[in-house]
N, C-alpha and C positions, 0 to 999 in steps of 0.2 A: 220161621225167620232165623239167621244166623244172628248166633248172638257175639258180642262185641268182648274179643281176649281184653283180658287184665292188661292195662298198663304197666310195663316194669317201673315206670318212676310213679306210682303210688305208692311204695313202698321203699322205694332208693329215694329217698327225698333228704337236701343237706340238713342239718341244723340250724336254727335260726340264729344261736353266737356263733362262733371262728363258722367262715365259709367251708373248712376241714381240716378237724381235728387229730392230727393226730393220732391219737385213739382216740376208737367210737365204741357204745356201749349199743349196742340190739338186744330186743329182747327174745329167745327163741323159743319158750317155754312157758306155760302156763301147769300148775298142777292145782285142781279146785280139791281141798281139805275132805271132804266128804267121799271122796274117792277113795282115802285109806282107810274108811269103815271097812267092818267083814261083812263077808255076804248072808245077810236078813237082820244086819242091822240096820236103824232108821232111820237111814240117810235126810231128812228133813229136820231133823234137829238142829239146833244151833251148833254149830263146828265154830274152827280157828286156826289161825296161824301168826303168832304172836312175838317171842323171838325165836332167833334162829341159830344155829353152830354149825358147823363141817366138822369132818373125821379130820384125819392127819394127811388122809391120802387124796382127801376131796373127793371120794364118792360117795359119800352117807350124809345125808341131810337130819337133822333131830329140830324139832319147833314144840315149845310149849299151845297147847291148846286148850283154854284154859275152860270153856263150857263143858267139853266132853269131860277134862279131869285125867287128860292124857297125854305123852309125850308121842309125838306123833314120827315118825322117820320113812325115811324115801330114798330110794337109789337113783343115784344124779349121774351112774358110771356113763352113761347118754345124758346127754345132760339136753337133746335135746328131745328123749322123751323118759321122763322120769317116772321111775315104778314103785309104784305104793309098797311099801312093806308094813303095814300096819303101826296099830296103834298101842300103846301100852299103857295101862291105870296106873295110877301116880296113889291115890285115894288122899286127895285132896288137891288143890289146885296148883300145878307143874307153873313158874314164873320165870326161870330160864336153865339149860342145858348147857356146857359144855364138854368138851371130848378133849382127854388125854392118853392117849395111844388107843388099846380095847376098849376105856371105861369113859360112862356117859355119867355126870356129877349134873343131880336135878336139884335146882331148892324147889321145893314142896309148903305152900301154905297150908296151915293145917290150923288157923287161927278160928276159935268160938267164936268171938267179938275182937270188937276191937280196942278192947280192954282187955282183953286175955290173947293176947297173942299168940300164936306158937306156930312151929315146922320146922320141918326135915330136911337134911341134906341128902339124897339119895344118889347111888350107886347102880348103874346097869350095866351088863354085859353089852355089848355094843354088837355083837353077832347074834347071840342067844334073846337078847334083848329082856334078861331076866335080871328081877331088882336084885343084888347081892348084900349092900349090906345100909347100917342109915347113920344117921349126927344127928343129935339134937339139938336145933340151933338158937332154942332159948328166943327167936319171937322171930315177926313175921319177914321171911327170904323177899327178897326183890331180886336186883341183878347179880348175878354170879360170872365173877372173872376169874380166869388161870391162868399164871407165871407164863413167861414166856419158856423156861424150863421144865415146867411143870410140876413145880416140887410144893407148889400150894395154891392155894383157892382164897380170895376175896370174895365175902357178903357181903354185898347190902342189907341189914338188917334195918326193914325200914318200920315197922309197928305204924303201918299208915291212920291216921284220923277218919274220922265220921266226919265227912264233910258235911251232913244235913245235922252236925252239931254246932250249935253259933256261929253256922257261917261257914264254917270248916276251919275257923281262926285258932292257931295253935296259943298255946300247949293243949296237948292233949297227950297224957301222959296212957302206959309207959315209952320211955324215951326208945330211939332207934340206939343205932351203933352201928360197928362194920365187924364182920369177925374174918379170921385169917386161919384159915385149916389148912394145915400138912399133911400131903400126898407124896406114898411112900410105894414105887412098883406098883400103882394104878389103885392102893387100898388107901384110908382114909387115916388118920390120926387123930382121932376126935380128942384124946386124951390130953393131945398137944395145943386143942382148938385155945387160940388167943382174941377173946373181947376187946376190943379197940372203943373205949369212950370218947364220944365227941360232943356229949353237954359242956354247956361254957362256951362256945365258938360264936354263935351267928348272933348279931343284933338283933335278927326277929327271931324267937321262940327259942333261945339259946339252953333253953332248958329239958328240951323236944326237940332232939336233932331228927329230921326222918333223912334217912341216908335212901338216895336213889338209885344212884349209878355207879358201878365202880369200873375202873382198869389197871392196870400195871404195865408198868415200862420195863424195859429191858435190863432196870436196877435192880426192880422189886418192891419198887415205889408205885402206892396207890395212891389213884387221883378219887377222890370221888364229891359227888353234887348232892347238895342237900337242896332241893328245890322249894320248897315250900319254907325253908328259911333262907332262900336267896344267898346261900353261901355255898362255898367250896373246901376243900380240907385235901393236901399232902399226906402222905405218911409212909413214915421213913421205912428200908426194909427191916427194922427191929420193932415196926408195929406202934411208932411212936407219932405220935404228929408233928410235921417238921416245920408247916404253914399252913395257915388260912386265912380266909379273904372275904368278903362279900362279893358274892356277883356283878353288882354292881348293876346301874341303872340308864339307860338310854332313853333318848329324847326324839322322837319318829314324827317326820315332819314330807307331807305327803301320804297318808294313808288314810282307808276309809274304814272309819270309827263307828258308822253304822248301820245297823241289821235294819236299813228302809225300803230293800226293794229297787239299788239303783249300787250302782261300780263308780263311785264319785270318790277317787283319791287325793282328796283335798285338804282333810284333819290333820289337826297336829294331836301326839302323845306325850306330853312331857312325865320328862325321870320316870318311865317307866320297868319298873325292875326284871333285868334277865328273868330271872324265875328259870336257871336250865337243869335238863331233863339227861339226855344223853350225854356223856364226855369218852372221850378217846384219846390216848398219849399219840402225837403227832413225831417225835423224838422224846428224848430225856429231859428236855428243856421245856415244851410246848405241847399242849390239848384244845382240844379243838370242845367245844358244847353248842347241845342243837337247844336253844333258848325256849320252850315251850310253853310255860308258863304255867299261873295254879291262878288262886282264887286273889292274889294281887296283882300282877301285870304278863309277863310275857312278850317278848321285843321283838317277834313276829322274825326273828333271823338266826344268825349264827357267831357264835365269838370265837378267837384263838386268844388264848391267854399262855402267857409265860408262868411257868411254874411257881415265881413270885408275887403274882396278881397281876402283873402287867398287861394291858390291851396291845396285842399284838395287832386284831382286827375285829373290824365288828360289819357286819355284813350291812347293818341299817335296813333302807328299807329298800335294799335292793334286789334280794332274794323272792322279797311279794312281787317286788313288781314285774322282775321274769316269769314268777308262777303266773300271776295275770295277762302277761302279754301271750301266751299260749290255751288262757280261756279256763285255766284251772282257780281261779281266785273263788272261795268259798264265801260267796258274800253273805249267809247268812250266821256265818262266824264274824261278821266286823266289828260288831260289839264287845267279843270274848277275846281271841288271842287270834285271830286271821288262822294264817294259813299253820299255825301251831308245828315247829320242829318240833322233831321228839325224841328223833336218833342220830348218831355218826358214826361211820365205819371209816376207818383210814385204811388205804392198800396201796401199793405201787406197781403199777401195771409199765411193761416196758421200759423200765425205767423213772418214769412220769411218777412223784408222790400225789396221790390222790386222799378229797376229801370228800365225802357222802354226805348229803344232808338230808335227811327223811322229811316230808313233810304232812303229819298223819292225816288233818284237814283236806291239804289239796290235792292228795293222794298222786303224790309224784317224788322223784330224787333227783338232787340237784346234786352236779358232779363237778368238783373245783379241782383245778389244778393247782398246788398249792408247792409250784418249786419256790416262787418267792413268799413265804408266808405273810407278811405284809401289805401283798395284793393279789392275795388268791384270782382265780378267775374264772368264773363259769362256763365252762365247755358244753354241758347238755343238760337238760330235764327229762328225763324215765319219766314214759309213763306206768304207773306198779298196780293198778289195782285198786281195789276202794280199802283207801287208810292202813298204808305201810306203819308197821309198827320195828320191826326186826331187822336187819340186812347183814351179812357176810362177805367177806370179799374171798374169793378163792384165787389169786393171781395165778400162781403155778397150773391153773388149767385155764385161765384167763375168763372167771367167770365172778360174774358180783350175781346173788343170791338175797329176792326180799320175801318177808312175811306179812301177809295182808291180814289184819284182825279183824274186819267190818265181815257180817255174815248175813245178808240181808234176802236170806232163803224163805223166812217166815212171812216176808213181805211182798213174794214172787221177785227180787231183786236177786243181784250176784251172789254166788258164794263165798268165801273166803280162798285166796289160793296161797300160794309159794309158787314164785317169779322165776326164771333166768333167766339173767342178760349175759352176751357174749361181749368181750372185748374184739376187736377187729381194726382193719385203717379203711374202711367202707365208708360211706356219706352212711348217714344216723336218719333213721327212717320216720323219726318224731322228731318235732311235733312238725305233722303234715299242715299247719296252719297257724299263721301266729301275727301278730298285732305288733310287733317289733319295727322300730324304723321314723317314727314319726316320734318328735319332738314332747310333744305331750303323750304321755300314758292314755292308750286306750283300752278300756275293762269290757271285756265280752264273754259272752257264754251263751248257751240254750239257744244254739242256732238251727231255725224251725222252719226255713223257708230260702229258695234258693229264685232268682230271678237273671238274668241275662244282659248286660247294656248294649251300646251301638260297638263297642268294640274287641275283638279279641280277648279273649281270657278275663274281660271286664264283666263283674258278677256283681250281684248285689245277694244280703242277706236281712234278716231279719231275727230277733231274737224276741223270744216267747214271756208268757208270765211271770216266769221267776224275777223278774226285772220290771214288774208291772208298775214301776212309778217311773220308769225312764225306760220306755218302749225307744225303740230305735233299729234303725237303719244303717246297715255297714258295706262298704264298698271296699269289693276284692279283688285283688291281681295277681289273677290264675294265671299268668304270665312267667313269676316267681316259683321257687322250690326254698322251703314251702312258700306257699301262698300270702301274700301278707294283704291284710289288712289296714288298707290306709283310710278311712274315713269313716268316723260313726256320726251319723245324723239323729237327733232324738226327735221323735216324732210329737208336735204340740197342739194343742188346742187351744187358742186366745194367746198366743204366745208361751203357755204353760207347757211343761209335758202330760202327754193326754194319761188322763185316768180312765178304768176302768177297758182296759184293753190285754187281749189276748194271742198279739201278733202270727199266725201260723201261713201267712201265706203274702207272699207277693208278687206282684209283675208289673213291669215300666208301661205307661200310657205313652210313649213315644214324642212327649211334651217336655220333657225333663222329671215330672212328676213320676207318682206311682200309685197302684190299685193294691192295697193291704187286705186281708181275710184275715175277721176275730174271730178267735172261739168262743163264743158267748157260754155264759153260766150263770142260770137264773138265780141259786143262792147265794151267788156273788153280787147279782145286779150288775153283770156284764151279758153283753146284747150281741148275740150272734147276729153280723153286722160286716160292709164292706166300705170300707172308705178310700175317698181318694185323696192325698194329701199333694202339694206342692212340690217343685225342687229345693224347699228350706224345710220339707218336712211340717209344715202349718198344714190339715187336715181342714180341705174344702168341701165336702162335698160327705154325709152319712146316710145308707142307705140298710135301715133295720129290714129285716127278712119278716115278712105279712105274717098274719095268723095261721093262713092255709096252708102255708110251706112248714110253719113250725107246727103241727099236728104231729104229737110223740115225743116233742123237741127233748134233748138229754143235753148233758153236760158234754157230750164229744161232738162237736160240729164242727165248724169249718176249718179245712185241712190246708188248702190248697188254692189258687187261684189265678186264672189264664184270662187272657182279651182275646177275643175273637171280631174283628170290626167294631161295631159298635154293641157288643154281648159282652159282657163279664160273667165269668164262669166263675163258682167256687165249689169244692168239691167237700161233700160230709164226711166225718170218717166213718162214724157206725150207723147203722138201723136206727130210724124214728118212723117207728110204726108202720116200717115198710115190709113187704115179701121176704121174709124169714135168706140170709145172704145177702139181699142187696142193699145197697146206700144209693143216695141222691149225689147226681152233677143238677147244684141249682143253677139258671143263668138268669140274668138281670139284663134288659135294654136299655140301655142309657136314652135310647132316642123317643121311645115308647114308651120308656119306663113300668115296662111288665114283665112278671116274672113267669118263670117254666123252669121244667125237669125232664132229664130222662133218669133215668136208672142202670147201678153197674151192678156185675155180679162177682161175687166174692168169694176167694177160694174160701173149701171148706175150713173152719175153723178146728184146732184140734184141743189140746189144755186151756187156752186163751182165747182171748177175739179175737177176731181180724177186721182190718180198716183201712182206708184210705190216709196216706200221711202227706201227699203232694200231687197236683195237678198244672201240666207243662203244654203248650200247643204250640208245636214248631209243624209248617208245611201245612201237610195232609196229614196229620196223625196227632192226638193228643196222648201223652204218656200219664200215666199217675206211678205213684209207687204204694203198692200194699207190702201189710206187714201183722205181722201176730205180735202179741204184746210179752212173748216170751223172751228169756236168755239165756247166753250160754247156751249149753248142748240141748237145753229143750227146747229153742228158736227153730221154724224149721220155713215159714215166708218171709220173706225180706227179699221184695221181687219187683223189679220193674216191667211194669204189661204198656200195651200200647192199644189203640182203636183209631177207626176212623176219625178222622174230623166231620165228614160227610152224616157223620152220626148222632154228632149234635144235633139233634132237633126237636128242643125242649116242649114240653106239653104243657097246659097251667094245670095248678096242683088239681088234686079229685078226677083228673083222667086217669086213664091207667097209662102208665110212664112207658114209653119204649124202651130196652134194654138194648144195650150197647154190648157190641162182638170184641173181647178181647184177646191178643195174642200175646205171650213171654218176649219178652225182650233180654229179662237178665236175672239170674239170681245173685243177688249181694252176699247171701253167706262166705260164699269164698273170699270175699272181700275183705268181709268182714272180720274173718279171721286172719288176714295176711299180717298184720301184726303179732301172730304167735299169742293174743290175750282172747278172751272167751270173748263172745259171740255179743253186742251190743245191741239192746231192745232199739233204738229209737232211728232206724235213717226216715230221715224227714225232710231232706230238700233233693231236690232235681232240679237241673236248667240244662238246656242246649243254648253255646254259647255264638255270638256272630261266625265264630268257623265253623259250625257245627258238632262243636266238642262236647259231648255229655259230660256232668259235673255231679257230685255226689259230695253230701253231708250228713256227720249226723249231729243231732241234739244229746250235747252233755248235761241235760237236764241241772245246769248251774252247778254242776257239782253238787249235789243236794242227793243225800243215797244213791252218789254214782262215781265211778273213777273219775269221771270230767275228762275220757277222753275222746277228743274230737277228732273224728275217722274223714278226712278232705281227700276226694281221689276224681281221675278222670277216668270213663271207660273206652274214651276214644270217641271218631266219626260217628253220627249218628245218620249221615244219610248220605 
């Protein structure tokens, strides 16, 4: 069978703020950390990519990596495919890099305790990539900034706490500081190194400053954050403190407070404290801080402040609620600090002053335009990889640069990369899917099932467990670029929303109603099970699968789920106790009410499973979609097959199952990659829509050890 080309607007898709920007940010480049090991070392270890710097000339990338204990770097001179140049031992843990002209200046923690603090300022050739010489900087390095001339270096010397000591509640002594070292023709001046005290400053722990963040402006004046005592400090270029402030305290009204299983922004936060993490000089007058937070509050946004504590702007809670209208909102951080900023890069791209906002939770960058600083305004959301922690702006080759720290290699999840995005005037190819446009804030994620309406580009979806107290139903218009999402329905029982459900599968009864498929999981005490619920979403009608069907029953069941006449099909994902390959298509009579099987067979499995993630029946043909539960470059099914319809012709269980003929319709990897980011485990919906337009999803697994991003594409005619 011919398979169906890529759509170009899978990938050309506008942004969901300004219809077009301006400049747009793509991203074109993925590079996974683990890549710049040498050949027979072991690549399965925990890697990183944590902050980040450029050279001078912007083709040399350097990232702390802080598991390995190495300063890692990369040739970016392609920036859209970038080549390992290996790693370098730090011998002890590299916290950030930067580059002034040949030389690469690393602070190095080298701290026993933390009570005994210590580390290194270190020196590398930047070609040779050989340490040359060190500083001793008298207690533990965090951020490392350099002059805009380069004639010196700010520490953060932050001597961070034990936070599994009382809470993490300061003092906990010895205190931080910021030191300022002089750089002479790319050698160091230790001699010259000046201790900046900042005990006495912040109403909380004023006697325990932990310095976090530092920058410099085009004076010489450092800004830097004491996070964890909610304060800020100036200082003059003779090393003096010139001002300081509290952070100060926000009052967040619409946001969701908590970790229950459900995207309900409806809590208020009162006087909760900044608590910020990143700061960057925006001019000489103004910086910008990404608010992240510590074990007191966290404002879940971003502030510019005037160099005299004045609130220029405070992002509120409108930051979250863009990361959630694109399906990134981390709901099981709503307890802790949401979607937690952690950094800010400022750059001016054509002109245009830009501000960066990292956001490490909901693993994305929000990109303001900030000509009026008083009402910045958000232009896009990057998607970066699971928990940007770093970014760089390169304007002079129009590239912004992130560091992804999460490394969830150990766990068969992604690895760690460094990102690049291009500047361009093209529509911005993220986010292919977004919740934007309706009045009320709608909260979505872990979308696991793809269904069809009566009309054009009218889709229905379904979101899975991770939401398991507000199962629901969302209605999409694939109409749009991107797609929006105008209605979420939550699915109830007794008027409640139903418990103990595992949504993975839907399709319209042609009633207004719908036929749902749960994945049941017996030590959960959820019941692999097919319901049919109303057009209000009230669930009428539960129909638990027999004992003969569940013979082998596991935790992976039902995937998928199709109407044929009067037969409801759902489809299993893995083997329960069947012929080593195949899984079950169960069907269910509604008029009869008896159940029957055939049987599918399943590509060979290779490092992983393989299983059913969706089942569709348009015409003569039912489609499913298999998939191996790999990522990234070890993924190698992610594939739409197709069979008869004529094939259905279910057996009751203890016969032996008829097996179904299938043929390739499509492989996803390509697809999958057309965003330039490694390869995602989970597509999980299919629909052919009233035109016969094939549709494609994948499950962002809630953001939950995952980027959260959700891949929405068409692959065209399907008949």
């Amino acid at each position: 069978m011919q398979k169906f080309a890529l759509l170009t607007s899978a990938i050309a898709l506008a942004t969901a703020m300004p219809a077009m920007a301006e400049t747009t940010f793509n991203r074109i480049a993925s590079f996974a950390t683990p890549d710049n090991m040498a050949e027979g070392e072991d690549r399965a270890r925990p890697t990183s990519a944590e902050i980040i710097s450029v050279s001078e000339d912007g083709n040399t990338i350097v990232y702390s990596d802080s598991p390995l204990g190495v300063l890692g770097f990369l040739d970016i001179t392609d920036a859209k495919a970038p080549k390992a140049l290996g790693n370098v031992a730090m011998d002890g843990e590299p916290t950030t890099a930067v580059i002034i002209g040949k030389r690469v200046f690393v602070g190095v923690d080298t701290s026993e305790s933390f009570t005994q603090p210590s580390g290194q300022l270190r020196v590398l050739d930047l070609d040779s990539e050989e340490v040359l010489e060190s500083c001793d900087l008298g207690g533990q390095p965090d951020s490392v900034a350099k002059s805009k001339d380069g004639s010196f270096l700010a520490i953060a010397i932050e001597n961070q706490r034990d936070e599994d000591l009382n809470d993490g509640a300061l003092p906990q002594l010895p205190a931080g500081f910021v030191v300022k070292l002089p750089v002479a023709n790319g050698e160091l001046d230790c001699e010259g190194m000046q201790k900046i005290d900042l005990t006495g400053l912040a109403a909380i722990g004023g006697e325990d400053p932990e310095p976090e963040y530092v920058d410099i402006n085009e004076n010489g004046e450092i800004v830097v954050t004491m996070q964890e005592n909610n304060h800020i400090a100036v200082i003059g270029a003779d090393g003096a403190v010139t001002s300081h402030f509290s952070a100060g305290t926000v009052t967040l009204e619409g946001v969701d407070a908590k970790d229950n299983g459900e995207l309900s922004f409806t809590d208020t936060l009162t006087d909760i404290p900044r608590e910020p993490d990143g700061v960057k000089w925006i001019d000489d007058a103004h910086f910008a801080t990404a608010n992240e937070g510590d074990y007191q509050g966290g404002s879940r946004g971003w502030t510019i402040f005037n160099r005299d504590g004045t609130v220029v702007y405070d992002s509120g809670v409108s930051f979250e609620h863009a990361v959630a209208e694109i399906g990134h909102y981390p709901e099981k951080r709503s307890d802790a600090k949401g979607v937690e900023p952690e950094s800010i890069e400022v750059a001016t791209f054509d002109g245009t002053p830009y501000v960066f906002v990292v956001s490490e939770r909901a693993s994305v960058i929000g990109v303001y335009d900030v000509s009026d600083l008083s009402q910045p305004q958000l232009t896009q959301l990057l998607p970066s990889g699971v928990s940007p922690e770093g970014l760089v702006a390169i304007p002079s080759r129009n590239l912004l640069v992130s560091a992804n720290e999460a490394d969830l290699g150990e766990d068969g999840g992604a690895r760690a990369h460094v990102m690049l995005f291009e500047a361009g005037t093209g529509p911005a190819a993220y986010p292919m899917i977004t919740s934007a446009g309706p009045e009320e804030l709608i909260g979505w994620g872990a979308l696991s099932g793809l269904a069809a309406g009566e009309a054009a580009g009218q889709l229905f979806a379904v979101s899975d467990s991770v939401y398991g107290n507000q199962p629901a139903i969302f209605t999409i218009d694939a109409t749009q670029t991107p797609a929006r999402i105008t209605n979420k329905l939550i699915v109830t029982r007794n008027g409640h929303p139903a418990q103990k459900l595992d949504i993975e599968g839907i399709a319209t009864d042609g009633e207004g109603g719908f036929w749902l498929a749960s994945e049941g999981r017996s030590d959960r005490l959820i019941p692999h099970a097919i319901y049919h619920v109303d057009a209000d979403g009230e669930i009428q009608d539960e129909f638990a699968l027999p004992a003969d069907l569940l013979d082998g029953e596991k935790r992976f069941g039902f995937e998928g789920i199709a109407v044929q006449g009067n037969t409801v099909w759902v489809a299993v994902q893995r083997e329960w106790n069947d012929a080593k390959g195949q899984v079950k298509l169960i069907a269910y009579d509604t008029d009869s009410e008896e159940w029957g099987a055939v049987a599918y067979p399943l590509e060979e499995a290779g490092e992983g499973w393989m299983g059913l993630s969706e089942l569709t029946i348009d015409g003569d043909w039912a489609y499913v979609i298999e998939r191996d539960n790999l990522i990234g470059d070890a993924a190698k099914v992610k594939k739409l097959f197709r069979f008869p319809v004529s094939e259905l012709a279910p057996v009751a269980a203890g016969e032996t199952l008829p097996v179904v003929t299938k043929e390739e319709v499509r492989d996803f990897i390509p697809d999958l990659k057309a965003l330039n980011g490694y390869v995602q485990d989970k597509v999980e919906g299919f629909t052919i829509d009233a035109d016969g337009i094939g549709w494609v999803v994948t499950d962002n697994d809630g953001v939950d050890d995952s980027s959260g991003e959700t891949l929405f594409w068409s692959i065209g005619k399907m008949n």
